[in-house]
C-alpha positions in Angstrom: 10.2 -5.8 23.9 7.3 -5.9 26.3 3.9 -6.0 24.5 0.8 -4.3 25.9 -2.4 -5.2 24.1 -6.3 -4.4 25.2 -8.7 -6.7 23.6 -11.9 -4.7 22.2 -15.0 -5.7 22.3 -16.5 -4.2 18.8 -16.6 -1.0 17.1 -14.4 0.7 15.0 -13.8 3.8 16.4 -10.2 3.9 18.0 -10.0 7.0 19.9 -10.4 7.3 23.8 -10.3 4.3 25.7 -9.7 2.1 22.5 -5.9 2.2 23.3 -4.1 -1.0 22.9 -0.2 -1.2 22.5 1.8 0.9 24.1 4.6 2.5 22.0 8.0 1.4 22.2 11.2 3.0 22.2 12.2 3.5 18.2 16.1 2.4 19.3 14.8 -0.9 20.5 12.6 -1.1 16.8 15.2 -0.5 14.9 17.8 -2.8 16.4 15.6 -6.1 15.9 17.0 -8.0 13.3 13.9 -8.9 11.5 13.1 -5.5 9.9 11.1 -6.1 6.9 12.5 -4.6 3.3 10.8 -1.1 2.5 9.3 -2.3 -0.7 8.0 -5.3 1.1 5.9 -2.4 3.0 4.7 -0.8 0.2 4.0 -3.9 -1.5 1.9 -5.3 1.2 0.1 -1.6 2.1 -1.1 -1.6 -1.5 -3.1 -4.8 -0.6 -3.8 -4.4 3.0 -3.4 -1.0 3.8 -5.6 1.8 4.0 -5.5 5.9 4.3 -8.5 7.5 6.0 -10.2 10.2 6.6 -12.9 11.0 9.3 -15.4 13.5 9.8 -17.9 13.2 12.4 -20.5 15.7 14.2 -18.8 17.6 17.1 -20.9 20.7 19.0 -17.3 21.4 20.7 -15.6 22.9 17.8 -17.0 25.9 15.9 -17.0 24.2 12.5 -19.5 21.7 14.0 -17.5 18.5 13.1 -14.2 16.8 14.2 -11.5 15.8 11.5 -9.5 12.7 11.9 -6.9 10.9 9.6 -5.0 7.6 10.4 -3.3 4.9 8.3 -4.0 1.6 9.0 -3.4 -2.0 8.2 -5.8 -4.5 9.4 -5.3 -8.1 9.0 -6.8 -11.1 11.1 -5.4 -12.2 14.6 -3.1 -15.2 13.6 -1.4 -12.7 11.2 -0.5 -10.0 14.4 3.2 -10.6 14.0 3.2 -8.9 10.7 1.8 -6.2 12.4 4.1 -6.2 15.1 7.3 -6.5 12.5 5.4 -3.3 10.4 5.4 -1.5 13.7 8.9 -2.2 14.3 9.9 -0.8 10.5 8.3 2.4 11.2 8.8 3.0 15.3 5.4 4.7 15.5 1.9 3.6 15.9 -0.3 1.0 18.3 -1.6 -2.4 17.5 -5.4 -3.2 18.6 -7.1 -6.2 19.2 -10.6 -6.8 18.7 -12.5 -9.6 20.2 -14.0 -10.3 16.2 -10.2 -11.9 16.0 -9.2 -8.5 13.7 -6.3 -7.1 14.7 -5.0 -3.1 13.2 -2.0 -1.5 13.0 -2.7 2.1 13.2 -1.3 5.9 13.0 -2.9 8.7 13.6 -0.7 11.5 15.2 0.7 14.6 12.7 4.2 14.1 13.9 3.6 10.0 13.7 2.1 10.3 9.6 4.8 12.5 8.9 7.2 9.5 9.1 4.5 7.4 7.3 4.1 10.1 4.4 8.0 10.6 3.9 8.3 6.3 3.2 5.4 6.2 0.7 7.2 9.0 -1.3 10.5 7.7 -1.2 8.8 3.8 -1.8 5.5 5.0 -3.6 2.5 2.7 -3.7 1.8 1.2 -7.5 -2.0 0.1 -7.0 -4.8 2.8 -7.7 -4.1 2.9 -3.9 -1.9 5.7 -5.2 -4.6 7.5 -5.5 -5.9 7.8 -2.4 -3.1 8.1 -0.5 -2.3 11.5 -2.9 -5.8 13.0 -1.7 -5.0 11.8 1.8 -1.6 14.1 2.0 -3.8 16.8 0.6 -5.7 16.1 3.6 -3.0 15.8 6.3 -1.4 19.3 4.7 -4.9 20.9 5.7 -5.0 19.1 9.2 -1.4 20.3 9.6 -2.2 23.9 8.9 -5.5 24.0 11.0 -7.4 24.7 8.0 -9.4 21.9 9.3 -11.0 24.0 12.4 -12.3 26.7 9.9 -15.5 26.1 7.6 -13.4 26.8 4.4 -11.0 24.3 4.9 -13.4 21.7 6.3 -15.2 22.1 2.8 -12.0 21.2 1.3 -11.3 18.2 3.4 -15.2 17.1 2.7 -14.5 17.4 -1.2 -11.1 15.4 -1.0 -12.5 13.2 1.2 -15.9 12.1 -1.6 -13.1 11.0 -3.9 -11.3 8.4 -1.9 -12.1 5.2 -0.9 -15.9 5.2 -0.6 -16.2 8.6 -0.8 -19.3 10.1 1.5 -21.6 8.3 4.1 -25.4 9.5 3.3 -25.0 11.7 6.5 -22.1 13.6 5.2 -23.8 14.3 1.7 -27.0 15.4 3.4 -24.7 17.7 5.3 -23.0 18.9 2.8 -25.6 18.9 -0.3 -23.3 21.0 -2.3 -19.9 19.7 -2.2 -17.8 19.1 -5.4 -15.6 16.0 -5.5 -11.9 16.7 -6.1 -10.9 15.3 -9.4 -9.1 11.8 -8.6 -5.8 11.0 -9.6 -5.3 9.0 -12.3 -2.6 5.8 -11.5 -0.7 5.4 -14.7 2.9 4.1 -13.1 2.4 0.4 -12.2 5.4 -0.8 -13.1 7.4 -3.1 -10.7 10.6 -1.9 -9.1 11.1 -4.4 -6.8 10.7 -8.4 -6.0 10.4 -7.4 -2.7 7.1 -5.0 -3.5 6.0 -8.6 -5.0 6.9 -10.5 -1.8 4.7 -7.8 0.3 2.0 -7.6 -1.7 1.4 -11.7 -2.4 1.9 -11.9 1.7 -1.5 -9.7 1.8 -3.1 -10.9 -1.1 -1.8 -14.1 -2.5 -2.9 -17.7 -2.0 -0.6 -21.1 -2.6 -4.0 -23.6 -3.3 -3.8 -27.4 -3.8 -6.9 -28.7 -5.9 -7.4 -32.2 -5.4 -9.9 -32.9 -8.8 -11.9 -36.4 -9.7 -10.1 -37.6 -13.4 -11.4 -40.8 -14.7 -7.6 -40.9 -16.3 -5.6 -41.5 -13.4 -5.7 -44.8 -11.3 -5.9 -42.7 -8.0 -9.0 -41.7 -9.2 -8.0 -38.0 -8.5 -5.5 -35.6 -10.2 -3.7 -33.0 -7.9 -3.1 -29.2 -9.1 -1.3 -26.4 -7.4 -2.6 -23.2 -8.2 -0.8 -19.6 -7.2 -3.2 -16.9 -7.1 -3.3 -13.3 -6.5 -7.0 -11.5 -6.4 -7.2 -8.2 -6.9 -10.3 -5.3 -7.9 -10.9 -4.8 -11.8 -9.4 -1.3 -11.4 -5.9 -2.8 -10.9 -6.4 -4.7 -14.3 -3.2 -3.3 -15.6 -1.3 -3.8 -12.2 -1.9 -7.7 -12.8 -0.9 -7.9 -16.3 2.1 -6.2 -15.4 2.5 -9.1 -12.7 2.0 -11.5 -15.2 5.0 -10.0 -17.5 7.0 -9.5 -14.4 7.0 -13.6 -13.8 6.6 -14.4 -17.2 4.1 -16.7 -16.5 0.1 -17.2 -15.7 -2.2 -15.1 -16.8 -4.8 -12.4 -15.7 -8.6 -12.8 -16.3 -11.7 -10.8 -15.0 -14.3 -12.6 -12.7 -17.7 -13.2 -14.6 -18.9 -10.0 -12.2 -16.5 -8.3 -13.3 -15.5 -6.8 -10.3 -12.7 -8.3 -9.9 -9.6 -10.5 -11.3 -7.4 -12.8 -10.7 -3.7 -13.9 -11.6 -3.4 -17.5 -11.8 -0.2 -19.9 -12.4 -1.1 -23.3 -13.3 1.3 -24.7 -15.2 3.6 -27.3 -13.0 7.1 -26.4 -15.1 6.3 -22.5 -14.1 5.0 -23.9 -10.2 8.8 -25.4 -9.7 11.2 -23.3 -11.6 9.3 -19.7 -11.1 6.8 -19.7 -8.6 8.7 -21.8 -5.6 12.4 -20.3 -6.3 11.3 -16.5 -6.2 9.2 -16.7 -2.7 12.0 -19.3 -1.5 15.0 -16.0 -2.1 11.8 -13.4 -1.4 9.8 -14.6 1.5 6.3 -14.0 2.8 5.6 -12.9 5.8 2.6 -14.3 8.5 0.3 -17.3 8.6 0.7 -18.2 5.0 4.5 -18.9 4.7 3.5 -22.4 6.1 1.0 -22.5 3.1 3.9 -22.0 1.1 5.7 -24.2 2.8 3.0 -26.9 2.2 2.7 -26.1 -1.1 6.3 -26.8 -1.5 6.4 -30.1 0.1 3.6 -31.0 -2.0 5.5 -29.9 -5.1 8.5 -32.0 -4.1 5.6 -35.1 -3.5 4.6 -34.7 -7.2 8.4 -34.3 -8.6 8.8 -37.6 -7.0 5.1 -39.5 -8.5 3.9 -39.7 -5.1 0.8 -38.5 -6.2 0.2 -41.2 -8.6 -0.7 -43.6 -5.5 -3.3 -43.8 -3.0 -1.6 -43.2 -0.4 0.3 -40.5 -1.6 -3.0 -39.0 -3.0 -3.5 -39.3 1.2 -0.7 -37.4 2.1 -1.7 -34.5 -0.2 -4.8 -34.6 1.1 -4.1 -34.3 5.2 -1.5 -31.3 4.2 -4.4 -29.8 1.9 -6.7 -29.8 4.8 -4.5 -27.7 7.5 -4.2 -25.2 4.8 -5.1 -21.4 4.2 -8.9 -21.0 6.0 -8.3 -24.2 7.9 -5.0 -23.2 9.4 -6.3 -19.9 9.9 -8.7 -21.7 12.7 -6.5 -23.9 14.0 -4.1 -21.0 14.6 -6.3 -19.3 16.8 -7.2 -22.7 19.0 -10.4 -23.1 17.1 -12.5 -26.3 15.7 -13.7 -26.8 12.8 -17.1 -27.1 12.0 
């Protein structure tokens, strides 16, 4: 497969010149052998991805504004084979590259988000992501029926639109002073039907940490912890209990801001016979399967008391310090500061 990408300078509009990957043949997509599981999709979409809607000022049309809905997944640069293997699951879309070292998979055409739409209901998101992606179909049946280009159904785009994501810029209430927001669905579902929804959504939002901590009680002077995390926003409170259940380990707690929380697995015993077995028959995807990899070796160091000598206590400290941010530099050729 031949790869065509334009680096951007800045910006996030990604009409008009913005173009960056040209689309490939959906035979040659489909016959590549390392097609990612559909749950691992919807898994890592309900961390990474996102459904918009756009509406900005346009003279042209007799509404007065333009209407413009895309899915998208945007990750960093070093992770743009995962975008490349999600663009090879669904044969549609174009990759772009910006010069910021963010890179987006995005869809924007009707016939394109009709193959988008008809995944996401067969393999439905679990995250009050859910929720927006219910309004954006809403949406897209509007667009589809060209109820967007008359000043009825742009209202009704404009009301479905204040109860996603966001909801409305300044501009857009100012313009519109007396739109009602749709009610928003309510996400009650968030049960996990998959390890591979799991495997998706750690590869977006997960983290495999070593802490290397001063203790008075050990003759290395240091004692080493490996953490496995997964951040998410308070509203998916119940998602991460049910994460928690689902490994039968860690637990869930809310940041002091409240804002969001995080599921954390401490415990070594859960670390080696939980933790490391399910990503090693699940795998992640991008940069961080050498964290994992890492952590792992590190793992193995501590099953065999490595750690309980200097130089071993060395050892865990050079892989510590190629991992997650750092690796993400080096990745991309850069130094650290």
């Amino acid at each position: 497969m031949i790869k065509n990408y334009r680096i951007l300078a800045g910006g996030s509009n990604f009409s008009g010149i913005l173009l960056l990957q040209n689309r490939v043949s959906t035979s040659l997509l489909h016959s590549q052998a390392s097609k990612l599981d559909p749950f691992f999709i919807t898994g890592f979409t309900d961390g990474e991805g996102c459904f918009s809607v756009s509406i900005s000022n346009n003279q042209d049309r007799k509404v007065g504004y333009s209407v413009k809905i895309f899915f998208q997944i945007g990750l960093h640069q070093k992770d743009l084979n995962v975008l490349e293997k999600i663009q090879s699951f669904f044969g549609v879309g174009n990759i772009y590259i910006k010069k910021d070292n963010s890179a987006y998979f995005l869809v924007q055409s009707i016939q394109d988000l009709e193959i988008i739409i008809k995944h996401f209901d067969n393999y439905p998101l679990i995250s009050n992501k859910f929720a927006d992606y219910q309004l954006f179909k809403q949406v897209f049946e509007l667009v589809k029926d060209k109820q967007h280009l008359t000043k009825e159904g742009l209202s009704k785009i404009v009301a479905i639109k204040a109860s996603m994501n966001l909801g409305l810029s300044d501009k857009l209430k100012s313009a519109f002073p007396n739109i009602i927001p749709v009610d928003r669905p309510v996400v009650v579902d968030q049960v996990i039907q998959d390890p591979n929804w799991i495997a998706g959504f750690t590869s977006g939002e997960g983290c495999f940490y070593i802490r290397l901590a001063k203790s008075k009680s050990h003759l290395t002077g240091y004692q080493v912890l490996l953490i496995f995390y997964l951040t998410q926003h308070h509203k998916d409170g119940e998602l991460m209990k049910n994460i928690v259940s689902y490994f039968e380990c860690g637990r869930y707690s809310l940041r002091k801001n409240k804002l969001a929380g995080d599921f954390e697995v401490t415990k070594f015993s859960d670390i080696t016979h939980k933790i490391i077995p399910f990503f090693s028959k699940y795998s992640i995807e991008g940069v961080k399967y050498q964290d994992f990899l890492d952590f792992c070796f590190v793992a193995e160091l501590i099953k065999n008391k490595a750690h309980l000598s200097n130089e071993g206590i060395e050892e865990i400290r050079k892989i510590k310090s190629r991992m997650n941010r750092t690796r993400s530099i080096l990745e991309l050729g850069g130094k650290l500061e």
